[in-house]
C-alpha positions in Angstrom: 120.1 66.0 33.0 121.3 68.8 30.5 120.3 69.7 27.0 119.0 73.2 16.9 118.1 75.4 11.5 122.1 75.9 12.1 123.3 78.0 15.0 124.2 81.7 15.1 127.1 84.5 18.2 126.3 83.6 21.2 126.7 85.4 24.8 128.6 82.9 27.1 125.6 84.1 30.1 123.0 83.2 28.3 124.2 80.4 26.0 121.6 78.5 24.8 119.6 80.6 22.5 117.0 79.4 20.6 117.1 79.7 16.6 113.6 77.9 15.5 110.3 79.2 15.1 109.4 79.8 18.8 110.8 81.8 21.7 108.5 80.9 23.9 109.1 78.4 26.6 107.0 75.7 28.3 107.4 73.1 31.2 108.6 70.0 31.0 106.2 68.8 33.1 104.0 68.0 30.1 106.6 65.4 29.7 104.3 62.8 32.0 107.2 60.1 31.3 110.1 62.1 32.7 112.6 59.4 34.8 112.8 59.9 38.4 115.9 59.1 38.5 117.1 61.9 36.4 115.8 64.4 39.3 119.0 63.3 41.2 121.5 63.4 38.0 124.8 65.4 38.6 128.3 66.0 37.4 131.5 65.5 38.4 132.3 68.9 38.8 131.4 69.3 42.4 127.9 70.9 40.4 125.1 70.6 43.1 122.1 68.0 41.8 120.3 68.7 38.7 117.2 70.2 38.4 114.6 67.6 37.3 114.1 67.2 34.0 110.0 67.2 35.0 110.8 70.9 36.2 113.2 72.1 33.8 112.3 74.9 31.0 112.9 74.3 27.7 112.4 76.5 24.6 109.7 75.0 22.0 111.3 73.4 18.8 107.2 73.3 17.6 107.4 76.3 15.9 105.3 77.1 12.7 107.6 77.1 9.3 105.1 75.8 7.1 101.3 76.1 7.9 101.1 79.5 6.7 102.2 80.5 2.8 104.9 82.3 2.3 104.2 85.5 0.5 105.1 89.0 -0.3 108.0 90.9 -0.3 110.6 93.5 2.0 112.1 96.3 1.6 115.8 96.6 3.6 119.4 97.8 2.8 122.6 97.3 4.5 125.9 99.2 4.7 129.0 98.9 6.7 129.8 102.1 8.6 133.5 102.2 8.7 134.0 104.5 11.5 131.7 102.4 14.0 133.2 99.1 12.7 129.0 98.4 12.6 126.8 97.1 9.6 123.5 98.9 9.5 120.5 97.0 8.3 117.8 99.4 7.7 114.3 98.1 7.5 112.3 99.8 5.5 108.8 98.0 5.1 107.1 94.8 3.9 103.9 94.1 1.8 101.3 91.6 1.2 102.5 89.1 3.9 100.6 86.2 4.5 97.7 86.5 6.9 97.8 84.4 10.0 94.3 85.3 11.0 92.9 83.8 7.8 89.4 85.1 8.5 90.3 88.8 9.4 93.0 88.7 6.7 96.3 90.3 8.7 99.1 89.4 10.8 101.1 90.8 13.8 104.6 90.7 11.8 108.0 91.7 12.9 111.5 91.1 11.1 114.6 89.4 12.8 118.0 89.3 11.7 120.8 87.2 12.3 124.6 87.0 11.2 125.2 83.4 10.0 126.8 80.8 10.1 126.4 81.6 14.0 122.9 82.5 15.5 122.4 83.3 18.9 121.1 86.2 21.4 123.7 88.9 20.7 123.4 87.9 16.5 120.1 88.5 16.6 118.2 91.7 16.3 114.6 92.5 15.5 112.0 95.0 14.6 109.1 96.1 17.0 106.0 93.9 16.6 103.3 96.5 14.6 99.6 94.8 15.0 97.5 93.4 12.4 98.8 94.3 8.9 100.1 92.8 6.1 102.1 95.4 5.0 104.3 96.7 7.9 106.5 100.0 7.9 109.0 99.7 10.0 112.0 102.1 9.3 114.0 100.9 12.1 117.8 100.5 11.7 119.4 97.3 13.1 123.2 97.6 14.3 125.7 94.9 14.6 129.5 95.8 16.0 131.7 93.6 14.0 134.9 93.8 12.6 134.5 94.0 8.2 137.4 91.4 8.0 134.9 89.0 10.1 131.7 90.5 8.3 133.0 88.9 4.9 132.6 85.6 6.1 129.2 86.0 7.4 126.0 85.5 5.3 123.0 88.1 6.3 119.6 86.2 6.9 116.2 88.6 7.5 113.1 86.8 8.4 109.5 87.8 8.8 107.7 86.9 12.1 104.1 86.4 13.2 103.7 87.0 16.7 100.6 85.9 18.6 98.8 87.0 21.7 100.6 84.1 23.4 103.7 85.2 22.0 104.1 82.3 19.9 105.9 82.8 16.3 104.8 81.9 12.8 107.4 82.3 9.9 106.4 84.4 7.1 109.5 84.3 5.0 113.0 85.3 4.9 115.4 86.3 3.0 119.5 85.8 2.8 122.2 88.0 1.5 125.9 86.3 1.2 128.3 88.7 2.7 131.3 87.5 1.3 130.8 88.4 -2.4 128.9 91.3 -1.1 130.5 94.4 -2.8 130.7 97.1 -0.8 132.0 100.0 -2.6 128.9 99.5 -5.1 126.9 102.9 -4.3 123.5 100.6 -5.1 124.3 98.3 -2.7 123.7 101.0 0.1 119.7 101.8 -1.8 116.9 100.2 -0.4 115.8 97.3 -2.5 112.5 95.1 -2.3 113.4 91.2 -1.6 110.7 88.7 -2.3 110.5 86.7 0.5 111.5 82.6 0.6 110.5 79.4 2.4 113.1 78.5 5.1 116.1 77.2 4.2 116.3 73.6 5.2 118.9 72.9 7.6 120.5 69.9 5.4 121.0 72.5 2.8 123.6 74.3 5.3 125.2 70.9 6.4 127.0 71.5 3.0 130.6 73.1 4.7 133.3 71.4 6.6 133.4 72.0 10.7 136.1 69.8 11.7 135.9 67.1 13.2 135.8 65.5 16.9 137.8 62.7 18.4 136.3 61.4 21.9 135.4 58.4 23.7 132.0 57.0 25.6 131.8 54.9 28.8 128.8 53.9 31.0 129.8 52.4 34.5 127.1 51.0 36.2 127.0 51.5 40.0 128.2 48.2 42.1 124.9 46.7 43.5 125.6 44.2 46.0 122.9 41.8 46.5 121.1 42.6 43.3 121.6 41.2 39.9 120.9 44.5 37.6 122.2 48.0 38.9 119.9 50.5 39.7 121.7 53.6 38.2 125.5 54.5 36.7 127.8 57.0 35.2 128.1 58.0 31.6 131.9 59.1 31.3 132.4 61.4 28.4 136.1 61.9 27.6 136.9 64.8 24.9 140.4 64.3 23.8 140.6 66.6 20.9 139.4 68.4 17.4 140.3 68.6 14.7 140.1 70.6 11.2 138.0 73.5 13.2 136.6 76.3 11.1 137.9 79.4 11.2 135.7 82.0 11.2 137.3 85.0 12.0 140.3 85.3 10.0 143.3 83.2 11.6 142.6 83.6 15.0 140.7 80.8 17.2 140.1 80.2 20.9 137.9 76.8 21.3 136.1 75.1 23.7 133.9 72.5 24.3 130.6 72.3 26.2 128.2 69.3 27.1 125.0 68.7 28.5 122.7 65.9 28.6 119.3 65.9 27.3 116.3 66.6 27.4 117.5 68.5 30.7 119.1 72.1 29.6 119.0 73.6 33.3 122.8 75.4 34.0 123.5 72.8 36.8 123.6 70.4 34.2 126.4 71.9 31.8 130.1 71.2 31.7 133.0 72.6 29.6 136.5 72.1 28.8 139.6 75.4 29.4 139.6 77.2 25.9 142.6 76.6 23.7 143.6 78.8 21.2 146.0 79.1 18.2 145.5 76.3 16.8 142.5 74.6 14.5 143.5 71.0 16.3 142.8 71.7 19.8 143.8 69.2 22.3 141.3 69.1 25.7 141.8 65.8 27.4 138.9 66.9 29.4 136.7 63.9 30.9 133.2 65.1 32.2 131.1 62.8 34.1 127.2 63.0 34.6 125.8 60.0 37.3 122.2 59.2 38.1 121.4 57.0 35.0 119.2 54.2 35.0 119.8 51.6 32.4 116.5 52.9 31.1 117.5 56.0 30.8 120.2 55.4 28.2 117.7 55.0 25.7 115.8 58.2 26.5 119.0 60.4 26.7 121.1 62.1 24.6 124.8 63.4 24.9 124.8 66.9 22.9 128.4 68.3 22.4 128.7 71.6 21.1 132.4 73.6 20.0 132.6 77.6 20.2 135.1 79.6 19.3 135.4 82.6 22.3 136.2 85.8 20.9 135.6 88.7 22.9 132.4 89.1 25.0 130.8 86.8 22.6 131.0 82.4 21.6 130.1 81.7 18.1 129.2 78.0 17.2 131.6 76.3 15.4 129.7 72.4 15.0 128.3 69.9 17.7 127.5 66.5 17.9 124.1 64.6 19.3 125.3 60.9 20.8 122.2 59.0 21.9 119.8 56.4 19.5 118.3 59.2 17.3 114.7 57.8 17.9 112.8 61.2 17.4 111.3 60.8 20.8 112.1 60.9 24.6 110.4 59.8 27.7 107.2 58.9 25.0 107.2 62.7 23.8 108.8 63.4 20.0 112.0 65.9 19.9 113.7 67.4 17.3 117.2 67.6 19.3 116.8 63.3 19.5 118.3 63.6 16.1 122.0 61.7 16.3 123.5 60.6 12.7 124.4 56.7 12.1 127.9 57.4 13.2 126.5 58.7 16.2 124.1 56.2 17.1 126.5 53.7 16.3 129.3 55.2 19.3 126.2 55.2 21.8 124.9 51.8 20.6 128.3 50.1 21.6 129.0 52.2 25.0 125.8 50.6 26.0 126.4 47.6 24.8 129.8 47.1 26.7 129.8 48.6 30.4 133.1 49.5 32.2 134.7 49.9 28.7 136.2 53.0 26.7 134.5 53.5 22.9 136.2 55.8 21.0 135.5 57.3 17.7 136.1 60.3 16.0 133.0 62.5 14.3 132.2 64.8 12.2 130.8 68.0 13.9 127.7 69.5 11.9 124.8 72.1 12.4 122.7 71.8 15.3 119.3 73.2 16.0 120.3 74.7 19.9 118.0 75.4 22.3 117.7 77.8 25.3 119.2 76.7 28.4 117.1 77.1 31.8 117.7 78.7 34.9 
C-alpha cells in the first residue's frame, strides 16, 4: 500500500521528506500485524505490485520534541542578496543548549533551517554536526535560491538538533522569523542577533490559514466471490474531481496537482497522481485512481492520504492534504501519527465502507500534514 508539524519545497524525485524529529528510518517489519494481503496491493495505473507493507521503509514520526528542556540561545542573521536572487542565513553560534547526555552535561547539536509554510528536502538546510558542546560555533552560511517576491510570503524557521551515535535527533529549540513583515532595507536587520530559543510550535497552531478546499468521492468494490458468502479482497476507487480556493503561494501564478498513496505503505510503486493544471486556484482533475488488494479488514487499518503541490520549477511545494481512513491512532496494532483523519474525514471513509459498489462524495477542507519519506 502507499503512505506529517506542517510541510515545507519539495523535490518531485524524492518527495516525501520527512519534517519531524527523526531522519532516521526503520523496517516495517516491526509491524508483526502487517496484512498479507496488502503484499499483493497495486494500482490501476499498469504500476507493477506493491512492495509489502512488512518490507517497506518508513521514516520515524517517534522523534524527541519534548524529553529534553529547551534552553539557551542562537546567534544567526539573514539578508537577501539581490544579485543571486539567494537569502543568506548565517549561523553564527549557540550557547547553553540543553544537554542530552545529562550525566556528561553536552550534546552533539546542529541547526536546520527551513522556508515555511512548505518543508521538504530542497527547503531544508543544515549546519555540520560539532560533538559534545553546549555551546556550538558554527559560522556556516546557509543559501536558499528564491525569488524575494516569493521570499515575502515565507516565514524563516531555525531549529537546534541533537544528533546521536545512531543518528537519531533530539529538538533543542527553534526559532521563527516571519518574512513577510520582515524589513529589509533596515541595515540592523543584516547584524547578527542572539534568539532565545522556543518549544516547537504545535502544528494546530499553523492549521490557523485557509488551503482550499477538496471535492472528491470514495468507493470500495468488493471482488465478486462466487461460492463464498464474504469477498476475500476489493478495490478502493478514489475519484478526485476538483479544488478549490488553493493557496497561492507564489504571487499569482499556480500549477497544481494531486498525489495519493495509501498507508502505512509509502514505497514509489504505491503512488499515483493527477496531470498538473495551472492558472487557475479551482483546478479541475477528474482523475480516478484505483488501488486493489483490500481485505475487508484492511479498511480499518488503512488510510487514504491526499496531498496538493503546487509545481514550480524544479521544485513542489505543499499546498494542503487530506488523511481519509477512521483516525484511530493505530495500524495493524502499532500507534501512528499519520492515522490522524479529522471527523469530516472519518465520516467520508465511515460511509464508503458502509455502502459497497456506491460513490460517496464530499468536499474537505485541506489542512497541514505531518509527511513522511517515501521508500524505494
Amino acid at each position: 500500500m502507499s503512505k506529517s508539524v506542517p510541510a515545507f519545497l519539495q523535490d518531485e524525485s524524492d518527495d516525501r521528506e520527512t519534517d519531524t524529529a527523526s531522519e532516521s528510518s526503520y523496517q516495517l517489519s516491526r509491524y508483526k500485524k502487517s496484512p498479507s494481503s496488502l503484499t499483493n496491493l497495486s494500482s490501476s495505473s499498469g504500476m507493477t505490485s506493491l512492495s509489502s507493507v512488512s518490507g517497506s521503509v518508513m521514516s520515524v514520526y517517534s522523534g524527541d520534541f519534548g524529553n529534553l528542556e529547551v534552553k539557551g540561545n542562537i546567534q544567526f542573521a539573514i539578508d537577501y542578496v539581490d544579485s543571486l536572487k539567494e537569502l543568506h542565513v548565517f549561523v553564527a553560534q549557540c550557547k547553553d543548549l540543553a544537554a542530552a547526555d545529562v550525566k556528561k552535561q553536552r550534546s552533539d547539536p546542529y541547526v536546520k533551517t527551513y522556508l515555511l509554510p512548505d518543508k521538504g528536502k530542497m527547503g531544508k538546510k543544515k549546519t555540520f554536526v560539532l560533538k559534545k558542546t553546549l555551546n556550538p560555533v558554527y559560522n556556516e552560511i546557509l543559501r536558499y535560491k528564491i525569488e524575494k517576491q516569493i521570499l515575502k510570503t515565507q516565514k524563516l524557521n531555525v531549529s537546534v538538533w541533537h544528533r546521536d551515535t545512531f543518528k537519531r535527533n533530539s529538538f533543542l529549540g527553534e526559532v521563527e522569523l516571519d518574512l513577510e513583515t520582515w524589513d529589509w532595507d533596515n541595515k540592523q536587520n543584516k547584524q547578527l542577533k542572539w534568539y532565545p530559543l522556543k518549544r516547537k510550535t504545535a502544528p494546530v497552531a499553523l492549521e490557523a490559514e485557509n488551503r482550499g478546499e477538496m471535492k472528491l468521492a470514495l468507493q470500495y468494490v468488493p471482488e465478486p466471490n462466487p461460492g463464498k458468502k464474504l469477498p476475500t479482497t476489493g478495490e478502493v476507487h478514489i475519484w478526485v474531481k476538483e479544488c478549490l480556493d488553493l493557496p497561492l503561494l507564489r504571487g499569482s501564478h499556480l500549477n497544481s496537482f494531486v498525489k495519493c498513496t495509501i498507508l502505512p505503505d509509502t514505497s514509489r510503486k504505491s503512488r499515483q497522481k493527477t496531470r498538473a493544471v495551472g492558472k487557475t486556484t479551482s483546478p479541475v482533475f477528474n482523475h480516478t485512481m484505483v488501488y486493489d488488494g483490500f481485505r475487508p479488514e484492511d479498511l480499518t487499518e488503512a488510510c487514504v492520504e491526499l496531498t496538493v503541490w503546487d509545481h514550480y520549477k524544479l521544485t513542489n511545494q505543499f499546498l494542503g492534504g487530506l488523511r481519509i481512513g477512521f483516525g484511530t491512532g493505530k495500524s495493524y496494532g502499532t500507534e501512528v501519527d499519520w492515522m490522524d483523519s479529522t471527523s469530516e474525514e472519518v465520516a467520508l471513509w465511515e460511509k464508503m465502507v458502509e455502502s459497497p459498489n456506491t460513490w460517496i462524495e464530499a468536499t474537505l477542507p485541506l489542512r497541514m500534514l505531518l509527511i513522511a519519506k517515501i521508500s524505494k
